[in-house]
BAFI-3210 file (N, C-alpha, C; in Angstrom, 3 decimals, decimal comma, padded with zeros to 6 digits):
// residues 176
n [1|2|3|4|5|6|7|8|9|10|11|12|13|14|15|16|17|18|19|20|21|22|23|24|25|26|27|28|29|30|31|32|33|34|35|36|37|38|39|40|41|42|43|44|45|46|47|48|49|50|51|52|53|54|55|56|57|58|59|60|61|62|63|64|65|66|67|68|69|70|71|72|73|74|75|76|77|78|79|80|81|82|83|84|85|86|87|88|89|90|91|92|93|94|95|96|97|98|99|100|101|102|103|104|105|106|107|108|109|110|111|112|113|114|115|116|117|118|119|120|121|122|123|124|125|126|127|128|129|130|131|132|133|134|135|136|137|138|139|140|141|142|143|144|145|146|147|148|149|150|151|152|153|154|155|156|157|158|159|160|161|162|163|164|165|166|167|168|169|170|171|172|173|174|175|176]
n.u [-018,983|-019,762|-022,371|-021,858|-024,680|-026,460|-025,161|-025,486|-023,604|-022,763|-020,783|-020,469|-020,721|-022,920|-021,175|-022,808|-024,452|-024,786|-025,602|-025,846|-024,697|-024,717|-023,730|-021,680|-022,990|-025,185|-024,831|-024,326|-026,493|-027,537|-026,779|-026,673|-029,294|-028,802|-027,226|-028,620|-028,178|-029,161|-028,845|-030,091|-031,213|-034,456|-035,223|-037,131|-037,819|-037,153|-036,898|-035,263|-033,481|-032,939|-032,221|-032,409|-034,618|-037,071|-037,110|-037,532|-040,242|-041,432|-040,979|-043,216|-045,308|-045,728|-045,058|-046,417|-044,926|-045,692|-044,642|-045,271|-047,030|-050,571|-051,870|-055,103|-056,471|-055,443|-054,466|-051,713|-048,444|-046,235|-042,956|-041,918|-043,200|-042,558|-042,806|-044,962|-046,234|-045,353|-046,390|-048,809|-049,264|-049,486|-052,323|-053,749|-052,651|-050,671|-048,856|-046,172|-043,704|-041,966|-040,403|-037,761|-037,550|-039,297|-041,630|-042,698|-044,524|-043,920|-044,263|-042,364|-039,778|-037,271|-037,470|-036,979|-033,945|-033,362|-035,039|-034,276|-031,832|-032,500|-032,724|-030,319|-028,450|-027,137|-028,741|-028,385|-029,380|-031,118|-033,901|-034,379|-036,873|-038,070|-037,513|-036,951|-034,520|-033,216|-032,021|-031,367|-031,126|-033,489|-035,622|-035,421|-036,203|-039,250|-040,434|-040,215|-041,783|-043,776|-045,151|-044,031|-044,229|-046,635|-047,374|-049,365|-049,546|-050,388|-053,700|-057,129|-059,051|-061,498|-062,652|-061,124|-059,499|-056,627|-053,197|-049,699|-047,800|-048,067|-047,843|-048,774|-051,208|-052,876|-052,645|-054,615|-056,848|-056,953|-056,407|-059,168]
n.v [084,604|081,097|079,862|077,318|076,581|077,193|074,850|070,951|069,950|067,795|068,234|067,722|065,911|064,166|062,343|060,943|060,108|060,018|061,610|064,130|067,400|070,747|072,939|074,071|074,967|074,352|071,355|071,212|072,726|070,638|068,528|068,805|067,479|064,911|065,128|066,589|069,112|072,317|075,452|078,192|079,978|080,969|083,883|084,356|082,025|078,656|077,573|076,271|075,840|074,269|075,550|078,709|080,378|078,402|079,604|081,820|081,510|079,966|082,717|083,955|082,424|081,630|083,221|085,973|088,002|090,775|090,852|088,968|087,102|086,401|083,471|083,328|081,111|079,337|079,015|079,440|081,223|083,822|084,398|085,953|087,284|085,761|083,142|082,835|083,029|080,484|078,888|079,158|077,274|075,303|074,925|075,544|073,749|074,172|073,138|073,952|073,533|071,371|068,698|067,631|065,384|063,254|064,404|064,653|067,019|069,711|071,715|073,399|075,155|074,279|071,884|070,344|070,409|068,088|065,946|065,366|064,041|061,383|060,554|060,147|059,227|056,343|053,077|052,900|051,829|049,423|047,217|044,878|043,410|043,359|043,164|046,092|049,072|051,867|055,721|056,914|056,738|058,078|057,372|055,237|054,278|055,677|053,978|051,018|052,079|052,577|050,745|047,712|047,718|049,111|051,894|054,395|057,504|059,553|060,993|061,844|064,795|064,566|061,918|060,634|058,357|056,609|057,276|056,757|058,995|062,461|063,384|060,857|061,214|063,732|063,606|061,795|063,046|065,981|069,637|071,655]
n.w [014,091|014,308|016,505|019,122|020,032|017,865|016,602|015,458|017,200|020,342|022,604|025,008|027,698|030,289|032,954|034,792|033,144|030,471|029,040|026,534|026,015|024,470|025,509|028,267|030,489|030,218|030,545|033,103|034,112|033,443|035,379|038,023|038,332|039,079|041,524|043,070|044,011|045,072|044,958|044,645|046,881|048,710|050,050|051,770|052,958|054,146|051,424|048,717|044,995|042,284|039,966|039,116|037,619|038,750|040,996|040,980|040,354|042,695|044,378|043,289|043,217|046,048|047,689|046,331|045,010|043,131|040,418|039,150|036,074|035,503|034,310|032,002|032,233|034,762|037,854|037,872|038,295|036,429|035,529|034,184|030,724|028,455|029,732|030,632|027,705|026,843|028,167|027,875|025,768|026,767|027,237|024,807|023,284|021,483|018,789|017,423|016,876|014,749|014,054|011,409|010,449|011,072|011,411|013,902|016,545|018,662|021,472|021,835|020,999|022,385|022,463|020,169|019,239|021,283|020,938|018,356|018,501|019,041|016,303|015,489|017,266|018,572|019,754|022,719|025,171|026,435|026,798|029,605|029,348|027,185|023,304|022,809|022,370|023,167|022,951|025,188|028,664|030,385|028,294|028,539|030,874|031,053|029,541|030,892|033,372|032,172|030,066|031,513|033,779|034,003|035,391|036,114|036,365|035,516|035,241|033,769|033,885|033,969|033,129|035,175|034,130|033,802|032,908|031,821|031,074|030,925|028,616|026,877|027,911|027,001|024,320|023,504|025,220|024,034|024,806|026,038]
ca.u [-018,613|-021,349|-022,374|-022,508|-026,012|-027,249|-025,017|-025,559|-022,082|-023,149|-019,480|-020,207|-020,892|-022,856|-020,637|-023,585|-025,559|-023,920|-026,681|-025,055|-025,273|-023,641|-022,774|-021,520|-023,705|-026,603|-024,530|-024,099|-027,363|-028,494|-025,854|-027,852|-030,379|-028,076|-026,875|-029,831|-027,838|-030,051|-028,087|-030,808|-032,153|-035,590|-034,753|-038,263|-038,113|-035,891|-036,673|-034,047|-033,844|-031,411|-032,699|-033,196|-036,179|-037,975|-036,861|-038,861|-041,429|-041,657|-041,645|-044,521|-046,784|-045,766|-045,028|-047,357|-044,778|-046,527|-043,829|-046,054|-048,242|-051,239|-052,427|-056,179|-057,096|-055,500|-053,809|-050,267|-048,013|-045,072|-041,683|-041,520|-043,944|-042,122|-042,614|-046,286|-046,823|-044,774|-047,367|-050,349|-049,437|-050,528|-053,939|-054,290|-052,808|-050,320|-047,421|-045,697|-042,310|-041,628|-038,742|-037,987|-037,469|-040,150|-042,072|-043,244|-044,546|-043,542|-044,726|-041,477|-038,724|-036,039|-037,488|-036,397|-032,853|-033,114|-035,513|-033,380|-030,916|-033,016|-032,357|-028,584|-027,499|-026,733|-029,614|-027,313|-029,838|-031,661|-034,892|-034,500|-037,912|-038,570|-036,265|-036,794|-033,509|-033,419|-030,774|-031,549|-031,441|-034,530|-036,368|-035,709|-036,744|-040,260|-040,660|-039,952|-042,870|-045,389|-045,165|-043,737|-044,545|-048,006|-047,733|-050,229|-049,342|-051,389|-055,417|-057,827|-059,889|-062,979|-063,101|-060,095|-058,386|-055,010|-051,950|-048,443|-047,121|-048,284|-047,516|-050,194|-053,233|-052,775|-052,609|-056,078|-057,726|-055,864|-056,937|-060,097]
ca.v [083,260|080,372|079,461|075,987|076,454|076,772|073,488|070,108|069,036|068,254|067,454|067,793|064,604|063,675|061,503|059,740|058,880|059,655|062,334|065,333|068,970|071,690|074,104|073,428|075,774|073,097|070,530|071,783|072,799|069,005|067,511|069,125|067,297|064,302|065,641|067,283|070,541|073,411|076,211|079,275|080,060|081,576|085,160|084,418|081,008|077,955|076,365|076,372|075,336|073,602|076,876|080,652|080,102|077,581|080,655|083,266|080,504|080,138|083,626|084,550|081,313|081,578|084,937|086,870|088,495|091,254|090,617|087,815|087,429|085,814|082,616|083,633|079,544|078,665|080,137|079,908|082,749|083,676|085,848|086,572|087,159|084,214|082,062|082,506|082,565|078,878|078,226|079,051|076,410|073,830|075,344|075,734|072,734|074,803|072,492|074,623|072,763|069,835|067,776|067,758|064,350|062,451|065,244|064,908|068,091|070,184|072,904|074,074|074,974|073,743|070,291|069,655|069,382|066,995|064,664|065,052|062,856|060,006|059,870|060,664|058,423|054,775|052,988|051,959|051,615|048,081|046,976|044,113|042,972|043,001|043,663|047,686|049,794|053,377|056,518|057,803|056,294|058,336|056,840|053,765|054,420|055,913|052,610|050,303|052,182|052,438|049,385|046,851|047,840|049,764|052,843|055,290|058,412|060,845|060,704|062,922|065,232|064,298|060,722|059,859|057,468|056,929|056,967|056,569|060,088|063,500|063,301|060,058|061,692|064,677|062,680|061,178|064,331|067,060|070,677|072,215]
ca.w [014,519|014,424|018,026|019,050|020,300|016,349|015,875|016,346|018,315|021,473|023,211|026,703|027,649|031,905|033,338|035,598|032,652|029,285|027,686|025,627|025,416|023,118|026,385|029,621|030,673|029,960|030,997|034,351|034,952|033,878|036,510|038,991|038,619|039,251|042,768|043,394|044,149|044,997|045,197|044,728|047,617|049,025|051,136|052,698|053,620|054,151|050,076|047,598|044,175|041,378|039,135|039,404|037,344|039,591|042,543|040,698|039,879|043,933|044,964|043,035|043,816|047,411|048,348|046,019|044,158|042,278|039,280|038,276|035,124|036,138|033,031|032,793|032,297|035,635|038,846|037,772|037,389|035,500|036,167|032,566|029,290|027,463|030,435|030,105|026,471|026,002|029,226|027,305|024,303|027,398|027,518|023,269|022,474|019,785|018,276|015,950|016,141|013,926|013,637|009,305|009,737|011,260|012,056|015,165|016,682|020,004|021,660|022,586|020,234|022,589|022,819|019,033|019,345|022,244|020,321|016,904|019,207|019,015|014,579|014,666|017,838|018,699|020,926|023,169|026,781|026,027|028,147|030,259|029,571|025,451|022,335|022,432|022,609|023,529|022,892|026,528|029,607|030,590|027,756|028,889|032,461|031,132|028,370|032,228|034,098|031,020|029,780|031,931|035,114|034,451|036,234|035,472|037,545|035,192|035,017|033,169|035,177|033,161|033,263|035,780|033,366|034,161|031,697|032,201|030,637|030,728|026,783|026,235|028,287|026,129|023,054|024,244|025,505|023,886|025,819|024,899]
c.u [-019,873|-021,342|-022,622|-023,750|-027,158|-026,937|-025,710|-024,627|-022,448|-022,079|-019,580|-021,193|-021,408|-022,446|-021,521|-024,223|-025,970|-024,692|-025,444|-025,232|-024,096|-023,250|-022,466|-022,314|-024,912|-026,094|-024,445|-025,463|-028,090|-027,868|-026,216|-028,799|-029,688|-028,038|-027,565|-029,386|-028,917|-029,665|-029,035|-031,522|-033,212|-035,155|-035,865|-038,579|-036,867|-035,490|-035,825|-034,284|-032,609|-031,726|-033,184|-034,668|-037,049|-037,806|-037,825|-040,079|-041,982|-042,193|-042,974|-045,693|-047,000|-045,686|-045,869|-046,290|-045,233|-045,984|-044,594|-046,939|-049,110|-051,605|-054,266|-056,887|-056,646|-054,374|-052,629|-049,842|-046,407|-044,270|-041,716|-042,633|-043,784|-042,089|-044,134|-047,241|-046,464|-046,145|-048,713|-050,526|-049,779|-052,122|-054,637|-053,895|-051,544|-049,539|-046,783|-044,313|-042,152|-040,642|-039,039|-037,971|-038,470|-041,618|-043,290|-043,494|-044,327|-044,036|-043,844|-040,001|-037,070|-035,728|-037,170|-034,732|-032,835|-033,506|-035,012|-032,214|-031,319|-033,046|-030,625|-027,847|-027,897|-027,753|-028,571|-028,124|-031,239|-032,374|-034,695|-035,742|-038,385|-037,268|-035,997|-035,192|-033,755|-031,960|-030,577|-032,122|-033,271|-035,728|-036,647|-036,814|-038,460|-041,263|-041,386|-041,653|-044,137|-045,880|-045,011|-044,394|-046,212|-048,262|-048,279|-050,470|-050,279|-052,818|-056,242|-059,066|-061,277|-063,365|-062,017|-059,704|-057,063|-054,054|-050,890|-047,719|-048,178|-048,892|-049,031|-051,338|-053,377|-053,099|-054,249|-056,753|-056,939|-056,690|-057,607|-060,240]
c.v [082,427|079,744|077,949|075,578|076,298|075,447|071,905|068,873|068,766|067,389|067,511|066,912|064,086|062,288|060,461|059,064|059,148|060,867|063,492|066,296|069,849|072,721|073,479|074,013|074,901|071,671|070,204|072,257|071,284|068,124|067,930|068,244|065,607|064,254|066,281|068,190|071,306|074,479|077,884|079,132|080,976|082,658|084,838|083,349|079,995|076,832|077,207|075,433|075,010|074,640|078,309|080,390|079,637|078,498|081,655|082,640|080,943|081,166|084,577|083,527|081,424|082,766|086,161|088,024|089,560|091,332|089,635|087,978|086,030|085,009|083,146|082,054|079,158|079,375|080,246|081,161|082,625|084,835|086,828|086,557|086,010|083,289|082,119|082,715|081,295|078,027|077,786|078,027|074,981|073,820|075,217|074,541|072,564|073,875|072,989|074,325|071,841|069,749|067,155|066,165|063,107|063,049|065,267|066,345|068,443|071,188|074,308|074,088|074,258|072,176|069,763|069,310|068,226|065,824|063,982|064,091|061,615|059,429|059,922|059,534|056,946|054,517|051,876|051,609|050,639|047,677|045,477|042,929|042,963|043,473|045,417|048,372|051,662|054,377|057,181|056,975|056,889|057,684|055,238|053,514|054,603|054,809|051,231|050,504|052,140|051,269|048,047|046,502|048,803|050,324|054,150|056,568|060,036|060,918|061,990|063,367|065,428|063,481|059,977|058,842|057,667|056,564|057,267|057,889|061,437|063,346|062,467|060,614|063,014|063,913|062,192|061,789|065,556|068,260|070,946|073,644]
c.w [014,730|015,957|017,857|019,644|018,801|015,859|015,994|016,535|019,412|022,459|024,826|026,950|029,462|031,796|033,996|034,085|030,990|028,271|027,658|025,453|024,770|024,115|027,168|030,090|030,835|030,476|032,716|034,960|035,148|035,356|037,843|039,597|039,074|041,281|043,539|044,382|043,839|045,816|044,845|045,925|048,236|050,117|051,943|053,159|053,249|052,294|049,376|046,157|043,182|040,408|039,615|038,936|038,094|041,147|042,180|040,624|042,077|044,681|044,439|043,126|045,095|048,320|048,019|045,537|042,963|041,155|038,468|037,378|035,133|034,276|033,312|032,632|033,396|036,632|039,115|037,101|037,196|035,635|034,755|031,489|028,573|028,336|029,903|028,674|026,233|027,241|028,470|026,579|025,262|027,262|026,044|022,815|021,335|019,924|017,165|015,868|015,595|013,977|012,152|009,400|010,088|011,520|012,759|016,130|017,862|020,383|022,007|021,703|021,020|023,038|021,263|019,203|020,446|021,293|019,036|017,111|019,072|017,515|014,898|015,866|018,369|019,614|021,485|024,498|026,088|027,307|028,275|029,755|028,092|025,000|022,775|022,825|022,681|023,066|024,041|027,285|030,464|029,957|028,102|030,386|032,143|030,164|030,221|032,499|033,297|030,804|030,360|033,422|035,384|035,205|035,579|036,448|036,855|034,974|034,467|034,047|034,855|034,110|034,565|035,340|033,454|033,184|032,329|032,002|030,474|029,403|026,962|026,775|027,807|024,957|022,912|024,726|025,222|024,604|024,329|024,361]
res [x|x|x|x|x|x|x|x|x|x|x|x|x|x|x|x|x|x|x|x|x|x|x|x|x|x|x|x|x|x|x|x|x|x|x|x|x|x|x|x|x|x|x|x|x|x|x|x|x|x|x|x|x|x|x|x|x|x|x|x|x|x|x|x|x|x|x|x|x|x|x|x|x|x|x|x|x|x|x|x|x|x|x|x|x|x|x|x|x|x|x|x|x|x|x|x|x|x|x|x|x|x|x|x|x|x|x|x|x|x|x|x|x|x|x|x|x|x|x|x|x|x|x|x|x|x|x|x|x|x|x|x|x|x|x|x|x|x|x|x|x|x|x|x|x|x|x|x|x|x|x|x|x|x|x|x|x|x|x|x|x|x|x|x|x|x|x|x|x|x|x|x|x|x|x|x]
***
């Protein structure tokens, strides 16, 4: 049977703010972030989290966890092997996903279907402030603070130049 995780249907539809995923499963963990439900919680202290992941993330930054696999470029650690190999491709730089059709590259195979959303659907979230149209309310939101409003919340730990996105001060000092 073909899963609808290989497809791209993505019928489950958040009600706050209209984006699309192919499980509920994914849908449900995004609506989370909505309600800012944080339903994992810490046995050793009073934090909780909207993810298991970000719980194992916790008890090995904060508790010392000896489950953790230490990055040797910087003093995060990781519950899992495949947490800290997709970690490392911050430190190298790698982009070995493309999207076939514009191909723009990722570091992270599960950031292509998201962005393949932005050829196939309607820009229906329109900025206030110039022509531009968006397919994601998020995009719009991070268009607002870049551009309009000139907030530069990321800086390079060279030169302290500040950019608006993670993404652009990468782009502009990629890792060495």
């Amino acid at each position: 049977m073909f899963s609808k995780v290989h497809s791209n249907e993505t019928p489950f539809v958040c009600v706050i703010c209209k984006k699309a995923f192919k499980t509920v499963k994914y849908l449900t963990r995004h609506t989370a972030t909505h309600t800012k439900e944080k339903p994992n919680f810490c046995s050793k202290c009073p934090a909780s989290f909207s993810r298991s992941g970000d719980l194992s993330q916790h008890a090995i930054a904060k508790h010392g966890s000896k489950r953790g696999k230490k990055c040797q470029h910087c003093p995060k650690k990781f519950f899992k092997d495949s947490q800290l190999k997709r970690h490392m491709r911050v430190h190298t730089g790698e982009k070995s996903f493309s999207c076939t059709i514009c191909e723009r590259k990722f570091s992270r195979k599960d950031h292509l279907p998201i962005h393949s959303l932005i050829h196939s659907r309607e820009k229906t979230w329109a900025c206030s402030k110039c022509p531009k149209k968006f397919t994601q309310k998020s995009n719009l939101n991070s268009h607002l603070k870049a551009v309009h409003l000139m907030e530069r919340l990321y800086s390079c730990q060279l030169c302290e130049r500040q950019f608006a996105t993670k993404r652009t001060r990468a782009s502009q000092y990629p890792p060495q």
